[in-house]
C-alpha positions in Angstrom: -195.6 -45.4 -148.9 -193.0 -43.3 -149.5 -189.6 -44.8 -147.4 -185.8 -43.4 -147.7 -182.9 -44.6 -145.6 -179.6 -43.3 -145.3 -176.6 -45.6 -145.0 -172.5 -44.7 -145.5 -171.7 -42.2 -142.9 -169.0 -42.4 -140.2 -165.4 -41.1 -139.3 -163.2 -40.0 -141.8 -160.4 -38.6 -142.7 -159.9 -34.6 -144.2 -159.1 -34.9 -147.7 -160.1 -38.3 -148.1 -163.8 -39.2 -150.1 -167.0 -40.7 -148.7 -170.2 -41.9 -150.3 -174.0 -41.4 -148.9 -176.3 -43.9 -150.0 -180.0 -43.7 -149.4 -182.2 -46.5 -150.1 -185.7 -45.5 -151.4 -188.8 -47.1 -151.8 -192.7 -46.1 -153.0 -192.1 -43.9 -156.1 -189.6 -43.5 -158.9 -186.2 -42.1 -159.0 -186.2 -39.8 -161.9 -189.9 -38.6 -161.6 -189.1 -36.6 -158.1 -187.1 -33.9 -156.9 -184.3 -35.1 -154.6 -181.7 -33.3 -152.6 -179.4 -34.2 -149.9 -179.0 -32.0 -146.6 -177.0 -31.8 -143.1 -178.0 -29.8 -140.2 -178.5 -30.6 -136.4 -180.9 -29.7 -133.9 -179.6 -26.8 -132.1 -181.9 -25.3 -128.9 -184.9 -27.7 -130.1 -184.6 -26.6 -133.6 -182.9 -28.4 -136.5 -181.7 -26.7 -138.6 -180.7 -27.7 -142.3 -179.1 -26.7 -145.2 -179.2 -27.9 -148.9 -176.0 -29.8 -150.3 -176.8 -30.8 -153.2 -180.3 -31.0 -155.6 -181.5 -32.9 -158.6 -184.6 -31.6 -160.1 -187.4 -33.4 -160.9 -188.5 -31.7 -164.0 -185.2 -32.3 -165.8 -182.2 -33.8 -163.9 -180.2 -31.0 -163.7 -178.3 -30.8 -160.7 -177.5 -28.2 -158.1 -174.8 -27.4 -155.4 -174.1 -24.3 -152.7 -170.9 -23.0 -153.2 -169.8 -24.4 -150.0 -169.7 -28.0 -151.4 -169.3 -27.4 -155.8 -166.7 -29.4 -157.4 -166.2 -32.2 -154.2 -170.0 -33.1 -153.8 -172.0 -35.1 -156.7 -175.4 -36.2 -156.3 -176.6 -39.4 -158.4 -179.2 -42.1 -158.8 -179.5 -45.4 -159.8 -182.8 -46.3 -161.0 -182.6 -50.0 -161.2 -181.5 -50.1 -157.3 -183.8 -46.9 -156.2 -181.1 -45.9 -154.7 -179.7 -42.1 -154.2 -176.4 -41.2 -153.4 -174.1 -38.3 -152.2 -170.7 -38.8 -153.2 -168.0 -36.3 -151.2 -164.8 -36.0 -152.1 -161.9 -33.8 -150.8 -164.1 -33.5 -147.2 -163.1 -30.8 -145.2 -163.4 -30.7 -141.0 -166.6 -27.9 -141.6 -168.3 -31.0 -143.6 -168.7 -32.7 -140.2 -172.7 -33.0 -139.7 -175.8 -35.1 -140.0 -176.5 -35.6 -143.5 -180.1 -36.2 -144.1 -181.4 -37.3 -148.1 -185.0 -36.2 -149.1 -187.1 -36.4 -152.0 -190.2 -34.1 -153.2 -193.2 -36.9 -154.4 -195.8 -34.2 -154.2 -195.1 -31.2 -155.9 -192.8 -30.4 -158.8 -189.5 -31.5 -157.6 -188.2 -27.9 -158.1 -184.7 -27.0 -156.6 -184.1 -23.3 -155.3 -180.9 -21.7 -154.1 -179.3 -25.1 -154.8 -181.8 -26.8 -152.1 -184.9 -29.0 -152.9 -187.4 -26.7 -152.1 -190.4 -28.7 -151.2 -189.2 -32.1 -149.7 -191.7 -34.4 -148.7 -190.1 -37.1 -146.9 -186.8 -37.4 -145.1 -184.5 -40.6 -144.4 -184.0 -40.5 -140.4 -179.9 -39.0 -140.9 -176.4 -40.3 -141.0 -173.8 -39.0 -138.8 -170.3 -37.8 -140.9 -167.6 -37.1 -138.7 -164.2 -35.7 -140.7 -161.5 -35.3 -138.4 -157.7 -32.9 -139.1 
C-alpha cells in the first residue's frame, strides 16, 4: 500500500529557506514519478498546481517558472523519503503543499507537473509572512 506523508511546513519568514519532507512507504523512490504541489480548495474545488517534478523514467527534474532556481526537489532512497527544499520564499509561496508520486503509469512529468499522480500525502500548510 502505497502511503506518503508530508512533514516541515509552518510559518516563516520572506527570504528565509524551508524544507518539505514526505515520508513514503509501498514502492521505490527512483522507479516512480514524483512531484510536489500547493493549492487549496476554493468554492468546493481544490485546486493545484505543480512545483516541482522528478521523472520516473530518468530523474530529470522539472520546475514552473514561478519557483526555478529557489525550489529543488530530491530523494533519499535509503530513508524513502522525498523532499522539497525552498529557498529565498516569497509571501505568494504561502499555500498547502501537497507531495505525490505516480506508481501506476510512467512517472512522466508535463509542463513541469507530474502528470499522472496516483497518490497524495494529506498537505502541509506553509505560511511566509513580509
Amino acid at each position: 500500500q502505497v502511503q506518503l506523508v508530508e512533514s516541515g511546513g509552518g510559518l516563516v519568514q520572506a527570504g528565509s529557506s524551508l524544507r518539505l519532507s514526505c515520508a513514503t512507504s509501498g514502492f521505490t523512490l527512483d522507479s516512480a514519478g514524483l512531484g510536489w504541489f500547493r493549492g487549496k480548495e476554493r468554492a468546493g474545488v481544490r485546486e493545484r498546481e505543480g512545483v516541482a517534478c522528478r521523472s520516473g523514467r530518468d530523474g530529470r527534474t522539472y520546475y514552473p517558472d514561478s519557483v526555478k532556481g529557489r525550489f529543488t526537489i530530491s530523494i533519499d532512497n535509503a530513508k524513502n523519503m522525498l523532499y522539497l527544499d525552498m529557498n529565498n520564499v516569497k509571501i505568494e509561496d504561502t499555500d498547502v503543499y501537497y507531495c505525490a508520486a505516480d506508481t501506476e503509469g510512467w512517472g512522466f512529468c508535463r509542463d513541469d507537473a507530474l502528470l499522472t499522480p496516483s497518490s497524495w500525502g494529506q498537505g502541509t500548510q506553509v505560511t511566509v509572512s513580509p
